[in-house]
N, C-alpha and C positions, 0 to 999 in steps of 0.2 A: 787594722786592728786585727786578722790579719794577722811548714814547715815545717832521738832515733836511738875465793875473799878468805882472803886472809884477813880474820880480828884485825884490826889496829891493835899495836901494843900499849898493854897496860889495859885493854879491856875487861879482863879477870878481875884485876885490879879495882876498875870503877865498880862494877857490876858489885864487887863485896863490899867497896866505901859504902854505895847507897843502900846495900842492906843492913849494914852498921849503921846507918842513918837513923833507920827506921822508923818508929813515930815521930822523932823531933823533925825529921823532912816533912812528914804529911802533915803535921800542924803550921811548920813554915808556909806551903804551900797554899793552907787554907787562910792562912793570916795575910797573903799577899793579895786572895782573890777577896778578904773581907772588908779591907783597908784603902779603900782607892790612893792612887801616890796624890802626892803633892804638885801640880803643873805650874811650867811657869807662866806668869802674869801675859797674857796676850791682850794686845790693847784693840779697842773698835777703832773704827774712823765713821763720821757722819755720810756717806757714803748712799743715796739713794736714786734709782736708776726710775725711768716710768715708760713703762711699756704700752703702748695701745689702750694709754691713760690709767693704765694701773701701776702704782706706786710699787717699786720692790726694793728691799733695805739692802747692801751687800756690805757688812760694817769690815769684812774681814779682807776688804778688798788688794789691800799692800799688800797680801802676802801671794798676788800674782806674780810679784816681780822676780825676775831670775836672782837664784843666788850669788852669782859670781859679780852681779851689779845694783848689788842692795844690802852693803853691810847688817843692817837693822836686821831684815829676811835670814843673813846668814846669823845672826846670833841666837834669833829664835831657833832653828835649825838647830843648832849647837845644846843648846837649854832644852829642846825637846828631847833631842837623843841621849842628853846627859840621861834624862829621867827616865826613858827607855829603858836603855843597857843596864844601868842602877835594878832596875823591877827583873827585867832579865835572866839578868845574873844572879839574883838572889834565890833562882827558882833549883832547888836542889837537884830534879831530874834533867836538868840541862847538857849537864855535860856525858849524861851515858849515853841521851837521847844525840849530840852530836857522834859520840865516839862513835855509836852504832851507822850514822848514817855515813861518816867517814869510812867506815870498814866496806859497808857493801856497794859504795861509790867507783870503789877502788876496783873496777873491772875493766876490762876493753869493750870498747865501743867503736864499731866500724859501719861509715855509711854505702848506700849502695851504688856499685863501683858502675861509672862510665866510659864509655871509649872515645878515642878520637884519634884520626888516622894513625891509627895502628897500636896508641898507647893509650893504658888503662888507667884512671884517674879514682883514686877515693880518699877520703879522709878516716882518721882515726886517732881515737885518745884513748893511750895504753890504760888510766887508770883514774887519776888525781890530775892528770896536765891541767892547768887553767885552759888552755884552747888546744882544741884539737889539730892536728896538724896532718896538712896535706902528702899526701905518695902518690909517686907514678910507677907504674912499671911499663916499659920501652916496649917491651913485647911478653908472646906469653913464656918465651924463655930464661927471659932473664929476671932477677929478682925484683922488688919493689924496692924503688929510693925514695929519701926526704926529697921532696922537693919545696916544700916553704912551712915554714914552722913557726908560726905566730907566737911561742913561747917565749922566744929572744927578744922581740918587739918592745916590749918594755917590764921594767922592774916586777910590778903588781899585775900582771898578769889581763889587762884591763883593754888590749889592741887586740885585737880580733879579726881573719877574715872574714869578709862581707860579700863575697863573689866571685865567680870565675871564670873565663870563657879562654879553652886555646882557639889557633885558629885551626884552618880548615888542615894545614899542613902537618900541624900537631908540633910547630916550630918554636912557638909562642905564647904566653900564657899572660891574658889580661885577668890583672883581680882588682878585688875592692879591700881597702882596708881601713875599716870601723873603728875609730876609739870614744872610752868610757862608756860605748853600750850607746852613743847617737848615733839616727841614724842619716847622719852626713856621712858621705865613705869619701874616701880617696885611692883612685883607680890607678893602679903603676901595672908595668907591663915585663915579664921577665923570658929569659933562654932557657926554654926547655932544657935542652942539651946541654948548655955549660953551665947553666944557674946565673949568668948575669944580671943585675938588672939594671935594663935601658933607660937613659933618662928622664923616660914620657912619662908627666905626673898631671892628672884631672883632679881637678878637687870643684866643690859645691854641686856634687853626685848626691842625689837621692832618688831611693825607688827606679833602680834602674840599673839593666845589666849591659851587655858589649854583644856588640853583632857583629861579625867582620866581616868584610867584605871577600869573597872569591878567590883575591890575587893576595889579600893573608895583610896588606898594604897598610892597613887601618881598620877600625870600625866606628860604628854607629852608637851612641849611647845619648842619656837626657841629663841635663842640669839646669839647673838654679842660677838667676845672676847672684855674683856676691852678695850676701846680705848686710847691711849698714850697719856701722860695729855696735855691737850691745844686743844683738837680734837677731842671732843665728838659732836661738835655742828657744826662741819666745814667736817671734814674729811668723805670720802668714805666711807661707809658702806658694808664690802668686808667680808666673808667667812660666813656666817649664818650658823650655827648648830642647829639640832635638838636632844632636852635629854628627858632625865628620870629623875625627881624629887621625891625622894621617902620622904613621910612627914618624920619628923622631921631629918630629915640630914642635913647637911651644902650642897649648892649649890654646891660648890668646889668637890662633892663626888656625882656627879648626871652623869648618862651614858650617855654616847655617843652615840644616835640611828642611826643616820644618817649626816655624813658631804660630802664634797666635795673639799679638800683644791686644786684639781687639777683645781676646778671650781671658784675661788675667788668671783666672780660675778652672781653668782648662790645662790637663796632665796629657801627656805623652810617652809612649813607650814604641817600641821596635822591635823589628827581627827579619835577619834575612832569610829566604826559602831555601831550603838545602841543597839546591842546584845555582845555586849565588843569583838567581837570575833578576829575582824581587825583592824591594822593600818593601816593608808592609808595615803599616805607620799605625798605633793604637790612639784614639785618642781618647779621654776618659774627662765630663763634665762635673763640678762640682755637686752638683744637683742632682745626679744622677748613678753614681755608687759605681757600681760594677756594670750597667748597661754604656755603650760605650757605639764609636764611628771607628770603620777602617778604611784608610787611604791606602792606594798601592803606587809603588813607582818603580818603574821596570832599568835597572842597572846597564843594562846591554845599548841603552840611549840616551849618550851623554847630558842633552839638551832636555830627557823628558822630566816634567813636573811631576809631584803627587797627585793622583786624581781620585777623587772619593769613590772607594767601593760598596760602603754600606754606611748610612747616616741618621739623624734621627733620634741618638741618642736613646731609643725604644727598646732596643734589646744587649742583650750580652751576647759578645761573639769571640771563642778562643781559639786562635789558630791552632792545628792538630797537624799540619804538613800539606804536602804537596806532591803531585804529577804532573810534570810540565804544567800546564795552564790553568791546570785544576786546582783549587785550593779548596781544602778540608775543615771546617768549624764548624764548631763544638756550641751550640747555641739554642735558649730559650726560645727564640722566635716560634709562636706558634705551639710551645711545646714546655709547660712550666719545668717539667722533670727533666727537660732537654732531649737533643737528640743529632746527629748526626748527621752535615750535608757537604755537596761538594757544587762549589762555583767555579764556572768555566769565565775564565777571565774575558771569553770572546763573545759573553753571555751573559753579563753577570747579573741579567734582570731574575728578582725572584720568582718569575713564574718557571725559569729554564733552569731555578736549581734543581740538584738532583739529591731525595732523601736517601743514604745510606744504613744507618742504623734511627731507628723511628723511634720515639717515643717510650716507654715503656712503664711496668708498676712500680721497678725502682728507680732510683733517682741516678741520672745519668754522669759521674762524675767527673772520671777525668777518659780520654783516651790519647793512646800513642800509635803512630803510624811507623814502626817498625817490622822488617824485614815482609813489608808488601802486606801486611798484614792490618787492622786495626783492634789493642787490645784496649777494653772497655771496661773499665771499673764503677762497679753501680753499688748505690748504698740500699739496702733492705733493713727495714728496723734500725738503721746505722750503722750496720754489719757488710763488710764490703764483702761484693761477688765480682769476678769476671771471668766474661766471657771475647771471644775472640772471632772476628768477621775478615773476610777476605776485600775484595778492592770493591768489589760489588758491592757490599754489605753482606753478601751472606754467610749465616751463620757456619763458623769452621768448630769450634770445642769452646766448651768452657773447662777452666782451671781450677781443681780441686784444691782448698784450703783448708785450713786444720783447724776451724770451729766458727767461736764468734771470735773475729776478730779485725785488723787490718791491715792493708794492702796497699805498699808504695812502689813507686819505681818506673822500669818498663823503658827505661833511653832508651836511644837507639838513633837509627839511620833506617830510612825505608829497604838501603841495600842489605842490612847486617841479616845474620842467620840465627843471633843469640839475645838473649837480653838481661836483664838481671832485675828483681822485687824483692822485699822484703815484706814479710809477716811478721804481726808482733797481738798482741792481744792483755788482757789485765793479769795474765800471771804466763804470759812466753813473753822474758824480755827481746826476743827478737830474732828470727833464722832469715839470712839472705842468699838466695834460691839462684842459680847461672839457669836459664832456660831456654832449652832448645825449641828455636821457633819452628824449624822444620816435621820435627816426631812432636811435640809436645812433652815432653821430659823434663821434668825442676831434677836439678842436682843443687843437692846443700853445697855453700859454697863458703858461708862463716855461720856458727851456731853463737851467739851470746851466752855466756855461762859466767854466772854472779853466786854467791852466796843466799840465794831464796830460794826456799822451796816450794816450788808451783803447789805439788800436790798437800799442802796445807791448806790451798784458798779454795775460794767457791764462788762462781760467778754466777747471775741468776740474771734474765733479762726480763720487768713485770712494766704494766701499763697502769696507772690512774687517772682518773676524771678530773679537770681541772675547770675552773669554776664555770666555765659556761657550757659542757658540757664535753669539752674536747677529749679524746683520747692519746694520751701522752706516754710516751715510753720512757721506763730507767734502768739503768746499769747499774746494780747492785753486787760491790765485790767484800767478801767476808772472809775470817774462818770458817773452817766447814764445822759441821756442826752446831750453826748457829743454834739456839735456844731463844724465841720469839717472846722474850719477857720483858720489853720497853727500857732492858737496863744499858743496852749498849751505847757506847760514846761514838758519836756519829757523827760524818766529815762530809756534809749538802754542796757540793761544787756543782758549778753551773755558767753558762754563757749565753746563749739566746740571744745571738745580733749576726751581722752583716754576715749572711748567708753561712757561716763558718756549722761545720760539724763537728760534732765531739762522739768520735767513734772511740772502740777499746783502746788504750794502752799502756804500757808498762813504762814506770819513773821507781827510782831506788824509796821517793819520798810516799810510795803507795806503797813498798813493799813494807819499809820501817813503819807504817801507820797499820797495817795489817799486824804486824808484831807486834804492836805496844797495845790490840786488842781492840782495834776502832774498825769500823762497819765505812765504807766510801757506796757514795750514791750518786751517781748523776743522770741527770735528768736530761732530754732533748728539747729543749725549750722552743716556742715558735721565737719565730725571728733567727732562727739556725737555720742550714739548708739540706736537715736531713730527708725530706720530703718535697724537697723542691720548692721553684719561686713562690708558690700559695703561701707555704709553710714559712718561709723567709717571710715575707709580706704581712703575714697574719700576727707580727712581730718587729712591725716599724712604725713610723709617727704615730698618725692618731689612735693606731693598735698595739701602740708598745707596754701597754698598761697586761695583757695578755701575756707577755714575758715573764713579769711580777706575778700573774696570778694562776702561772702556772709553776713558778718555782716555791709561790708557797702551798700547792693544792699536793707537791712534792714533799714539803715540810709535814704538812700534815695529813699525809699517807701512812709516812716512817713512823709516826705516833698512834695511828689509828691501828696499823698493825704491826704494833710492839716490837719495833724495831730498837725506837728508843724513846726519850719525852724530850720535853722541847729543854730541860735543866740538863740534858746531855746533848744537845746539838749543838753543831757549830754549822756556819756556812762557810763558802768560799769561794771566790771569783777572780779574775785580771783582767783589766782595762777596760772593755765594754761588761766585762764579770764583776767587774769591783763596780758599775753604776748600779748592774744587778743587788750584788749586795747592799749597797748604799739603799735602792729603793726597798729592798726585802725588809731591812732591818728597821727604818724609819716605818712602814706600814702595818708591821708584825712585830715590835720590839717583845712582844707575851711569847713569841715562838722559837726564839733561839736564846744560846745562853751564852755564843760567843760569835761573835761576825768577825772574818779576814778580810775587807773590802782592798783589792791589790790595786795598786796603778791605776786608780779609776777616773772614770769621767763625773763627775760629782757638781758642776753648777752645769746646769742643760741650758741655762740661760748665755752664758757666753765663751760653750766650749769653740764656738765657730769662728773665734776670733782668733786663733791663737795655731800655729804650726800645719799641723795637717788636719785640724777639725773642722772644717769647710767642709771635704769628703766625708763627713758622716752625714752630713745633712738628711743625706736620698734615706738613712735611719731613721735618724732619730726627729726631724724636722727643723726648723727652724725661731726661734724666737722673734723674729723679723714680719712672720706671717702671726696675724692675730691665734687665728685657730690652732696653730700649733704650740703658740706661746702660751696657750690657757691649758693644753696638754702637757706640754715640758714640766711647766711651775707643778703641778700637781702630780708629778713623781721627781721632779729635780732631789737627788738626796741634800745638798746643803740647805736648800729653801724650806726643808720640810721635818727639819727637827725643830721640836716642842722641847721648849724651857720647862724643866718639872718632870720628865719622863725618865722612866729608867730603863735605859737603853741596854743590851748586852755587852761584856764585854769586849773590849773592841781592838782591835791591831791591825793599824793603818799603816801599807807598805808603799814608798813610793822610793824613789830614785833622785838625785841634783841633776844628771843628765835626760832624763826622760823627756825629749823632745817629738814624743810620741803624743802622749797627753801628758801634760804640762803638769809637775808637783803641786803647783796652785793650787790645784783642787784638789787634791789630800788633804795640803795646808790649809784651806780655808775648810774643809769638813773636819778634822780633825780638832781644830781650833773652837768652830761651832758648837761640837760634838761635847767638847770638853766642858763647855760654858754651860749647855742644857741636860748633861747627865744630872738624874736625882739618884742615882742608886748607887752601890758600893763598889758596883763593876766597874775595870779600869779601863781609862782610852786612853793608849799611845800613839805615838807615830812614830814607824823605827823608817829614817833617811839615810840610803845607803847613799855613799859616795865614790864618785867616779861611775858610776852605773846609767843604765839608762832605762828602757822598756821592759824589757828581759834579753833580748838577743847579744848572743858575746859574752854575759855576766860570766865571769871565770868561775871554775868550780867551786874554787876555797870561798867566794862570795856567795854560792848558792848553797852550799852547806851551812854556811854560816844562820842565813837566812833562815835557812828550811829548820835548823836545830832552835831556831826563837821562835818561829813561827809556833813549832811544835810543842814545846817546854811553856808558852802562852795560853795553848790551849791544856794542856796536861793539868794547867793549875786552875784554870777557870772552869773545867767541866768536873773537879774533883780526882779526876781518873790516878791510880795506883798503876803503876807500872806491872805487867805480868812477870812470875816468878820466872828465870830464865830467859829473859827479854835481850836480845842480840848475841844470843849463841849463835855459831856460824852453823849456817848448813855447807853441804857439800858443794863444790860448784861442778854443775852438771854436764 
């Protein structure tokens, strides 16, 4: 759950229609938000489950089923969206609110650039491309070429790359390639140099990238057996294996390095050491999240096995590189905020590791072992810093950046002498830096320039008390010049789960929401890992109730100091964000005036049954265990809406492909949702198709989205468009 302007034409245009509009639009609007629509007829089924002897009802249960194999499922689908789009579309500021967001979409976007013997790899999307498309350049003399362009893939824009690995040679380029947004990939392998592509094709790939091996021969990656047909998008994701793919062979004839069928529930991942010497085998328990075992097996000995290096399941361990024998990770052990060590493979007991970087007050988050160096990225208040250590750990410089904001990047090879990051912050959409490791030197190396003008916004970072007395930080981004009179329309997004941080940054749909005169707030929830495993922790099973009651101690902050009132909030959240909302809005329906609950996890009771929701377990608990099932039920959001209540405004987003978490539980909250509203607020569910999670959604789908999304809440919080709303600024 669980990764960077020119107007459109005819802008002028809309921008005059909707002042011609003028009152008759803002009574439309208001007559949308006073009038709940019409839904179609959603039938019950007598459906009753019992749990550790308590009885629980689930009437909406059929609308589990995949839509591609439950005609019934797809007609509802169909009748839902009908009435969706209908509300939608009637909303008069819809279509300025797209045109705008189309215009300052319309920039280049380039990620940051890696190397590999000798050629430089990055991707980029000039503008509107549905997928961004891959370049190489050979060397640094020659210019950048296409080298795969995911655009030609298919008609609607909907095939996406999903990965990429050359080899060591830089001869060869294994990728992954995603379609409708699942995230099942299929792994083909192409000629750098001529662009051919060879005819080795992997398929029932998930969560899992390409290791090669030394001699460039093959690699290493994890898959799925075939899943039983009718089940690839619904069913368990159980027995993960790791092979050997030797080019040009059939998949069918590729070895078996590593399985575990005594372990059904048990994940696997790889990578080989940068001197090909080792594999080094991940292996990851259902039960257990992100703490995880490492097996190593040494390539240079044809006959040798994997032999476990670190077991236990107890802690989190991320490979960070290698020196000959010594291997580098990144690990909680001993050390919540993490820290730093290196294991001598001829040693590997932990009383002979060696600590390198220790512990410290921020939170230790990623580091790179480039050019002999190790650079270290730590979160402060959720503000990234880094600083830089030599092979000893000792401290060489820290890296000056340009406020609050954050910090990606850093490839590399332990040999190289340069590396490349990117900064990006709530009003810098993004400068990516070439940096010399040797002097310490950032050279700009691409500057993002869009049609927003930073210096409009204002960012403020404040703390509030959340109900049990905790101190919780927010990102609060505005116009400047806010006036603290509780009249502003306010946009509560929030996440608080599986260790994830939500540091600054910049999306085109924060920039148009600053335009259209709305205030965005987000909050560091526990159960994030902006403060480390405490922090994570203080925000899973029996304490995920803490999540909730710090997102609404958030809520009613922004009301207490006149930010705005809860008749002008909205919240908003995706996938473990969207259970956030589902619990916020069912606990506090008096607090908000419109909820966006996204791709969410929405019955707690049997998300574990289904795709990859096993691995949330080590979150959210289990309903299997008594004590956590008496936890789950009593924030599950479909268990927990009241017939009679009037709930907020609601806009339920999910996906047909979302084999992340399963559309079922949209469909069954949505559906619930609709049966127990008393109030005049609408509940939709807008089902995108061909889509999946979020990853890959082609642009023209996520504008599309982002301009309903938006036009939804424009109508429910009352909001009037600001005079001059999507003039372009300069781009900078």
């Amino acid at each position: 759950m669980s990764a960077r302007f020119q107007p459109a034409p005819g802008l002028r245009a809309g921008r005059l229609a909707l002042a011609l509009a003028g009152a008759a639009g803002l009574l439309l609007s208001a007559a949308l938000a006073a009038a709940p629509p019409s839904y179609p007829v959603t039938k019950t089924v007598a459906q009753v489950d019992t749990y550790h002897g308590v009885e629980v009802a689930d009437p909406y249960r059929w609308l589990e089923q995949d839509v591609r194999e439950a005609p019934e499922v797809a007609a509802w689908v169909a009748a839902e969206n009908a009435v969706t789009f209908d509300y939608l579309g009637r909303i008069p500021e819809r279509a300025a609110i797209r045109e705008r967001l189309a215009a300052l979409w319309n920039y280049e976007r380039v990620s940051v650039p890696f190397r590999a013997a000798g050629r430089t790899f990055f991707v980029r999307n000039d503008g509107l491309q549905n997928q961004a498309v891959l370049w190489v350049q050979d060397s640094l003399a020659t210019p950048p070429r296409v080298l795969l362009d995911p655009n030609g893939w298919s008609a609607d824009g909907t095939v996406a790359l999903a990965g990429l690995a050359p080899d060591h040679g830089g001869r060869r380029l294994a990728y992954g390639v995603a379609e409708a947004g699942s995230d099942w990939n299929t792994w083909r392998v192409l000629d750098i140099e001529t662009g051919e592509l060879l005819p080795d094709e992997l398929k029932w790939i998930k969560f899992s990238g390409a290791s090669w091996t030394p001699d460039d021969r093959g690699f290493f990656y994890s898959r799925y057996p075939e899943p039983e047909p009718g089940t690839a998008y619904q069913g368990l994701q159980l027995n993960q294996y790791l092979c050997y793919h030797r080019l040009g062979t059939p998949q069918a004839d590729d070895l078996v390095v590593f399985e575990r069928p005594d372990h059904p529930d048990w994940a696997v991942d790889s990578v080989v050491t940068e001197d090909g010497r080792y594999l080094l085998i991940f292996v990851f328990s259902a039960a257990t999240g992100d703490r995880n075992d490492v097996y190593v097996r040494d390539l240079t000995e044809p006959y040798a096995g994997a032999r476990q290096l670190l077991g236990g399941f107890a802690h989190e361990y991320g490979f960070v590189g290698s020196d000959g024998p010594h291997l580098f990770f990144l690990t909680d052990r001993e050390a919540p905020r993490r820290r730093l060590v290196a294991i001598d493979l001829r040693h590997p007991e932990p009383e002979a590791w060696r600590e390198l970087i220790p512990q410290a007050a921020g939170t230790l988050e990623s580091v790179s072992w480039v050019g002999r160096l190790f650079i270290a990225t730590y979160l402060e208040d959720a503000t990234s810093r880094v600083r830089l250590f030599d092979r000893n750990g000792q401290h060489v410089r820290d890296l000056a950046l340009g406020g609050l904001g954050s910090v990606s990047g850093f490839p590399g090879r332990g040999d190289d002498t340069e590396t490349f990051y990117a900064f990006t912050s709530f009003t810098e959409p993004g400068v990516i830096y070439r940096y010399d490791l040797a002097t310490g030197e950032s050279r700009e190396y691409h500057r993002t320039r869009l049609g927003f003008d930073p210096a409009s916004a204002a960012v403020e970072q404040v703390f509030f008390t959340s109900k049990d007395g905790t101190r919780v930080p927010m990102f609060l981004v505005h116009r400047k010049g806010l006036e603290r009179d509780g009249s502003h329309p306010t946009l509560l997004y929030g996440y608080g789960g599986f260790n994830v941080s939500l540091t600054p940054f910049f999306s085109v749909t924060l920039a148009v929401w600053l335009e259209m005169g709305g205030v965005l707030a987000i909050p560091n929830l526990r159960g994030g890992g902006e403060y480390g495993e405490e922090w994570h922790r203080a925000g899973t099973k029996l304490a995920k109730q803490n999540t909730f009651d710090d997102f609404i101690a958030a809520a009613e902050w922004l009301v207490a100091n006149r930010i705005t009132r809860p008749e002008r909030l909205a919240i908003q959240g995706g996938s473990n964000g969207g259970l956030l909302v589902g619990a916020a809005m069912t606990q506090r329906p008096d607090l908000f005036a419109v909820a966006l609950p996204q791709v969410g996890v929405m019955d707690m009771l049997r998300f574990h049954r289904f795709t990859a929701g096993q691995f949330w377990v080590d979150d959210y608990g289990s309903a299997d265990d008594p004590e956590e099932f008496r936890v789950l039920r009593s924030y599950s959001p479909y268990h927990n809406l009241k017939p009679g209540t009037a709930y907020p405004a609601t806009l339920v987003t999910t996906a047909d492909t979302d084999d992340r978490v399963i559309p079922g539980h949209s469909f069954k909250f949505a559906a619930a949702l609709q049966a127990a509203q008393a109030g005049p607020q609408p509940v939709l569910i807008r089902i995108e198709t061909r889509a999946g999670h979020g990853a890959g959604t082609p642009v023209a789908k996520r504008i599309e989205e982002s301009a309903d999304t938006f036009a939804f809440v424009v109508a429910n919080l009352g909001m009037k468009l600001p005079r001059g709303f999507g003039a372009p600024a300069k781009r900078r």
